[in-house]
C-alpha positions, 0 to 999 in steps of 0.5 A: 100177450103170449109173451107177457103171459110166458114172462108171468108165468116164470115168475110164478115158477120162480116164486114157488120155488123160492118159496119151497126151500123154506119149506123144506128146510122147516120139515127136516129132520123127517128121518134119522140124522147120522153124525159120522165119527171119523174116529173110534168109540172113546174118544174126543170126538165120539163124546162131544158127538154124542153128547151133541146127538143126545141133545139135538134129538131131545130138542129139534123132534129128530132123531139123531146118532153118532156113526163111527167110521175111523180110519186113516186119520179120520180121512175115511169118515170124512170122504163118506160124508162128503160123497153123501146126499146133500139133504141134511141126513148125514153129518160129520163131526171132526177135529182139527184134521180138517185143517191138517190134511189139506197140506199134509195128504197127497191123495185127499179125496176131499176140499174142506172148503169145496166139499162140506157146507160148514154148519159150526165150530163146537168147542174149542180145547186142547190135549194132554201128554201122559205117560205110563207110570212106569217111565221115570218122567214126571215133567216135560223137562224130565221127559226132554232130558230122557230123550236126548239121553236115549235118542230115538228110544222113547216113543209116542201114540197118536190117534193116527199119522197125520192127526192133531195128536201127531203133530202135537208130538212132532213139534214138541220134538222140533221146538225142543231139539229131540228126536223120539219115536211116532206110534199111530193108532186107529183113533185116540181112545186106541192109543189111550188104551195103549198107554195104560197096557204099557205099549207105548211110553207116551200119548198125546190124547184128548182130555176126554179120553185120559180124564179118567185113566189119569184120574185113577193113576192108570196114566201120569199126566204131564202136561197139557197142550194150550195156553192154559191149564186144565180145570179138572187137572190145576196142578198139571202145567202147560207146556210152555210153562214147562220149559218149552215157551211158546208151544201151544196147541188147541184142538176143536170140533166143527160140524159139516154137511156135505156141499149143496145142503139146503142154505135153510137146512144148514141154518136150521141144524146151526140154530139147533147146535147153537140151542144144545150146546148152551144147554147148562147140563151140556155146558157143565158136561163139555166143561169136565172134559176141557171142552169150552163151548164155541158154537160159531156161525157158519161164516165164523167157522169157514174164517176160522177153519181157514186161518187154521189151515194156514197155521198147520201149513207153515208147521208142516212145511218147517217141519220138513214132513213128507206128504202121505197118501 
């Protein structure tokens, strides 16, 4: 009898606590929930968090704020989300960096896969080359002609060395045979700003962050990364329309939460991300920066993070790209 008595009451244990996670899962968010930019204010990433925050805290009765932390290509945002508590209270928002870093960074402090509980993938989009208008380029063909004249004269901005933005720059050089000049910056709404005071030649950016600069003729955009053009800037071609077929590069922006959130958690806040993001007001917002809605699953993002990590590997190792630190 002691011993049936022992077995039922493990049982009973068990039960109890399979039912609490549940319940758990069903209180949060009790406190405020940070989102951690890795990047600076201004840029892509900054916005679609806050626009996400905004919208997260209106509808799940939380309160939600976006945190900059940039720094070394988001590297620092990301290592302090993934060394905090698994409870659901600190979030990381990040671009396409999480699929570089793995191949490209010799001392990462972090495994995207073993390290974050992916929540989502956001929105999918791409970027914008621009130029200060006082270059005399107008076109990819002209800004390739210019370079191979000046060898190593003209130069780039990126939101950071060994970011999207980068290799954006670096495979563009490698596809069309030139060689010209990386400048990092601390974040894209830094570079973009760059650009504008005349520092740099070029940028490779997010839409978000060179709309309005390209808007009010402070930038000349040339040209847009993806397969197909921007709806805000019809006139402005693709690179691979414009003389460089076969280049194409999207960016996107993925949710996490530190490894070992609660499985009831990460499904929650997933169901929220999913409800937000297809809110019309936030469709609309998303769409006037490029941004197309995504919002996958968490198994959706893990497969699609993956082929990705697999994509930015080859180009890296084709590339001949020396690690960094």
């Amino acid at each position: 009898m002691n011993r049936k008595q022992g077995i039922a009451h493990a049982l009973v244990i068990l039960f109890t606590c399979v039912l609490a996670v549940p319940a758990v899962a069903q209180t949060w968010p009790e406190r405020t929930v940070r989102i951690v930019a890795p990047f600076s204010p201004g840029g892509g990433t900054d916005f679609v968090g806050r626009l996400l925050a905004q919208k997260l805290s209106s509808q799940m009765g939380g309160t939600f704020v976006v945190e900059n932390r940039p720094g070394a290509a988001a590297t620092i945002g990301a290592t302090f989300v993934a060394r905090a508590a698994p409870d659901g209270y600190t979030l990381l928002i990040s671009a396409p960096e999480m699929s570089i870093h793995p191949n490209l960074r010799s001392k990462l402090a972090y495994d995207p896969f073993k390290d974050f509980a992916l929540v989502s993938q956001l929105t999918s989009g791409q970027f914008m080359l621009a130029s200060h208008p006082s270059v005399p380029v107008k076109t990819v063909r002209e800004l390739i002609a210019l370079a191979k004249a000046r060898p190593g004269q003209l130069n780039y901005g990126s939101s950071g060395t060994g970011g999207i933005n980068h290799l954006s720059g670096q495979l563009l050089q490698l596809m069309a045979g030139f060689r010209w000049v990386h400048v990092p910056f601390k974040g894209s709404g830094a570079s973009v700003i760059g650009l504008m005071t005349g520092e740099i030649d070029f940028v490779f950016g997010s839409t978000a962050s060179l709309v309005g600069p390209a808007s009010s003729g402070r930038v000349r955009a040339i040209a847009v990364t993806g397969p197909k053009r921007f709806a805000a800037f019809p006139n402005v071609p693709t690179i691979a329309e414009s003389g460089v077929p076969g280049y194409n590069v999207t960016g996107w922006y993925g949710l996490y939460a530190p490894a070992g959130t609660p499985a009831g958690t990460v499904q929650r806040l997933y169901a929220g991300v999913k409800r937000a993001l297809n809110s019309p007001d936030v469709k609309e917002k998303l769409a006037k920066t490029g941004n197309e809605v995504v919002a996958s699953s968490p198994e959706e993002f893990t497969a699609f993070l993956r082929a990705e990590t697999a994509k930015w590997a080859k180009v890296i190792r084709d590339s001949g790209m020396k690690k960094i630190n």
